[in-house]
PyMOL commands that place a pseudoatom at each C-alpha (Angstrom):
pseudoatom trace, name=CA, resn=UNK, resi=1, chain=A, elem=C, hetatm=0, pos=[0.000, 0.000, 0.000]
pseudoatom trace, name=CA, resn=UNK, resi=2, chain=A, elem=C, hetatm=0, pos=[1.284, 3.544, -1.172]
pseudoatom trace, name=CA, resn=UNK, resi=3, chain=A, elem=C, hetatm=0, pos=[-0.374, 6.880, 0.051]
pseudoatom trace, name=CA, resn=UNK, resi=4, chain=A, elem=C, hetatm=0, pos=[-0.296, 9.903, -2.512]
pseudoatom trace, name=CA, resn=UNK, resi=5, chain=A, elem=C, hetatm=0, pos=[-1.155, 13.556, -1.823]
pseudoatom trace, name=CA, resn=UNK, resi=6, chain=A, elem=C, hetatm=0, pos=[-2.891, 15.709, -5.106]
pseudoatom trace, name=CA, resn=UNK, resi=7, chain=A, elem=C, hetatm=0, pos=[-0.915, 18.952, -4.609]
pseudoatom trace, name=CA, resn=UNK, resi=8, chain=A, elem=C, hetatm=0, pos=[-3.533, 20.437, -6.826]
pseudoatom trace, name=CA, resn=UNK, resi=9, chain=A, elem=C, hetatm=0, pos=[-6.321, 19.445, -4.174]
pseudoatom trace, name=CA, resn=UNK, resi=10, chain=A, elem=C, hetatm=0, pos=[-3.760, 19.712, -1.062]
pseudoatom trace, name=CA, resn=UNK, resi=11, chain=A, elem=C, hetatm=0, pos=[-4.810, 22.791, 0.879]
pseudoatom trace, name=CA, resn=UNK, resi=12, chain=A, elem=C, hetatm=0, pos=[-2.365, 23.070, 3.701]
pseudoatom trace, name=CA, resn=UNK, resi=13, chain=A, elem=C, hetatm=0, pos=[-5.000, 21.863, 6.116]
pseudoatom trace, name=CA, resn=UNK, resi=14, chain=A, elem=C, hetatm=0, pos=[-2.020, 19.882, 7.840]
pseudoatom trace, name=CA, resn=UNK, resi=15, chain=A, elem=C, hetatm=0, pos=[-4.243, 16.870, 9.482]
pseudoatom trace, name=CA, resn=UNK, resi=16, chain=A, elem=C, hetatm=0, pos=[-2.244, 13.967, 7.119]
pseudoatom trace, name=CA, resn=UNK, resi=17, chain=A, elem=C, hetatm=0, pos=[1.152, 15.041, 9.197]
pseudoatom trace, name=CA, resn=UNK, resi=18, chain=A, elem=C, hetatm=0, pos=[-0.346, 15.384, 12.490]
pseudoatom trace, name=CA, resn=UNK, resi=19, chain=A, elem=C, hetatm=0, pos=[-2.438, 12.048, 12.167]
pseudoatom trace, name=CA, resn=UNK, resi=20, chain=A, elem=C, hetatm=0, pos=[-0.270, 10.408, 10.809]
pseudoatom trace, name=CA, resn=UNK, resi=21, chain=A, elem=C, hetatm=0, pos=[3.377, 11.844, 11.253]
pseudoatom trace, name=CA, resn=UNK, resi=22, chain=A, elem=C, hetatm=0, pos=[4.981, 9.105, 9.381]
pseudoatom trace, name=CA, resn=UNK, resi=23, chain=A, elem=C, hetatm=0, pos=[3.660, 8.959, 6.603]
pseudoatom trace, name=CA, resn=UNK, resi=24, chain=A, elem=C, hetatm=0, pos=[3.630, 12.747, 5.808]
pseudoatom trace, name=CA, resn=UNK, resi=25, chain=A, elem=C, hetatm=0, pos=[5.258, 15.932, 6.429]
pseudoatom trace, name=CA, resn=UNK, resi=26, chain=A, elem=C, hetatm=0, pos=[4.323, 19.603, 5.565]
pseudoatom trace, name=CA, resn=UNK, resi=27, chain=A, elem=C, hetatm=0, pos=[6.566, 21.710, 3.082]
pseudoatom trace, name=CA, resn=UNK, resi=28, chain=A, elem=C, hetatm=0, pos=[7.632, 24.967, 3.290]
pseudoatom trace, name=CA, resn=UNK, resi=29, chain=A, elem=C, hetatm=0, pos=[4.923, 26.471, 2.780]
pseudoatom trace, name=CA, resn=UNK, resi=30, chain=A, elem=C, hetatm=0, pos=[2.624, 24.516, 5.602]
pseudoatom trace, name=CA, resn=UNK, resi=31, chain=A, elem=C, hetatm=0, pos=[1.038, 21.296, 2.126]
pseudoatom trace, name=CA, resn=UNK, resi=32, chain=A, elem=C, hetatm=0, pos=[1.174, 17.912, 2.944]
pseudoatom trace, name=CA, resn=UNK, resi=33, chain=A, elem=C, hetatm=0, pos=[3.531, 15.717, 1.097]
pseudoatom trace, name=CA, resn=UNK, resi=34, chain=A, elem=C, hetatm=0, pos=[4.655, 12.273, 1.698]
pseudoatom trace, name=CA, resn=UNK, resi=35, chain=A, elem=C, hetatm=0, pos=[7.622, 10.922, 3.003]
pseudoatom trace, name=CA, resn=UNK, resi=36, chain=A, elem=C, hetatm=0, pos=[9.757, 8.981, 1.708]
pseudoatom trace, name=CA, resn=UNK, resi=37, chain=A, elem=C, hetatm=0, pos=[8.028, 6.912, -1.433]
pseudoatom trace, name=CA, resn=UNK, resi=38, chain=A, elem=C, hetatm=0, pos=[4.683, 6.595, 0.007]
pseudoatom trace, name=CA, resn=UNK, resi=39, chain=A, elem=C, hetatm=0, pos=[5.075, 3.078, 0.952]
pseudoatom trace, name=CA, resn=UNK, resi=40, chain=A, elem=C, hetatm=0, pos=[3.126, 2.654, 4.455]
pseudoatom trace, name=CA, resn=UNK, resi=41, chain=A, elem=C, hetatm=0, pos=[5.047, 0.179, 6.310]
pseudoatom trace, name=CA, resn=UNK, resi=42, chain=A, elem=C, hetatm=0, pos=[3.547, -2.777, 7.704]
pseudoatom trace, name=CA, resn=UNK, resi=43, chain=A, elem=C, hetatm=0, pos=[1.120, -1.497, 11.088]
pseudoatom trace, name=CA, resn=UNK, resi=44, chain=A, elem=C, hetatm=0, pos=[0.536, 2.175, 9.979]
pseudoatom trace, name=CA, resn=UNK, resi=45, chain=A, elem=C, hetatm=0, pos=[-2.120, 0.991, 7.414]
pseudoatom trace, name=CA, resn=UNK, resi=46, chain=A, elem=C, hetatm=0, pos=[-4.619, 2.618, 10.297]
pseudoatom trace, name=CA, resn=UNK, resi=47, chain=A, elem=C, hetatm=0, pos=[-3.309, 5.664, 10.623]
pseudoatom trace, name=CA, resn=UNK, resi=48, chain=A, elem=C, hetatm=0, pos=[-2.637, 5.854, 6.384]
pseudoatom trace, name=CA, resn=UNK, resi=49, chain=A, elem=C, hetatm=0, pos=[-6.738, 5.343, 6.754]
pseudoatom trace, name=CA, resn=UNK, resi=50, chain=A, elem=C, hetatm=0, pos=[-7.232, 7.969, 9.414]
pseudoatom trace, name=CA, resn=UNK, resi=51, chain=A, elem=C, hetatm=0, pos=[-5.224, 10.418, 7.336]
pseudoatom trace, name=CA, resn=UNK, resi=52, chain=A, elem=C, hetatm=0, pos=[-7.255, 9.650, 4.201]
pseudoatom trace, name=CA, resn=UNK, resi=53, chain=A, elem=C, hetatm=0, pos=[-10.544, 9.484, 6.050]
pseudoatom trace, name=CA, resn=UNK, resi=54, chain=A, elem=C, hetatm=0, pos=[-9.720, 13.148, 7.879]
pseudoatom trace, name=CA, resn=UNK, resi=55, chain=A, elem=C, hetatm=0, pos=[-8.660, 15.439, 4.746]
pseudoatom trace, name=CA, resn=UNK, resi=56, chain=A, elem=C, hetatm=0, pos=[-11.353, 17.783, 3.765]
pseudoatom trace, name=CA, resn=UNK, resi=57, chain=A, elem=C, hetatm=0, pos=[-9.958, 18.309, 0.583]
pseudoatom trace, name=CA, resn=UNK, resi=58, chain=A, elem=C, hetatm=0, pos=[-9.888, 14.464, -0.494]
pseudoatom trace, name=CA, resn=UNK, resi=59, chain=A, elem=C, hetatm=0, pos=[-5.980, 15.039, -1.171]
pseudoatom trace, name=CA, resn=UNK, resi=60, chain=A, elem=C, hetatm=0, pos=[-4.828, 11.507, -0.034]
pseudoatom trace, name=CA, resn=UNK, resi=61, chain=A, elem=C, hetatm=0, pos=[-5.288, 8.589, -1.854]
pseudoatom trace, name=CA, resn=UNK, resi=62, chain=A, elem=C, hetatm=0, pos=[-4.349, 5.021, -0.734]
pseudoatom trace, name=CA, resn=UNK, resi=63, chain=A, elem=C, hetatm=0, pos=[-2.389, 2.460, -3.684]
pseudoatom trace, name=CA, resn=UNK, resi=64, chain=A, elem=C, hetatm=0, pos=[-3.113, -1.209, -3.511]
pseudoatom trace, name=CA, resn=UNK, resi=65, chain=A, elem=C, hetatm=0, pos=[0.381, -2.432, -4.477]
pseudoatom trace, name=CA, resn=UNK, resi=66, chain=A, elem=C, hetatm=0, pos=[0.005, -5.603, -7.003]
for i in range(1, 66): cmd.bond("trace and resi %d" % i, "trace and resi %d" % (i + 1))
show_as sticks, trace
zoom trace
């Protein structure tokens, strides 16, 4: 499982990094973005939900890895 943030939909509402800290960080400017290559490693598939689940914007999607 992968998480990805739309920057175009991203509006700096900052609840992916404080849910879920890592997974996400904010830039310089106070977006989201994703740490590392998205992969969530194995136990932080909840908070990966919670983060999806809590962004107003619908920013976050989750990636079913084949």
């Amino acid at each position: 499982m992968k998480v990805q943030i739309d920057p175009g939909r991203c509006q700096g509402h900052g609840r992916c990094y404080d849910l879920a800290p890592g997974l996400f960080a904010e830039d310089g400017e106070g977006y989201g973005q994703v740490v590392g290559d998205g992969v969530v490693p194995p136990g932080e598939e909840p908070e990966a939900r919670l983060a999806v689940a809590n962004c107003p914007e619908r920013a976050i999607d989750l990636v079913e890895e084949a």
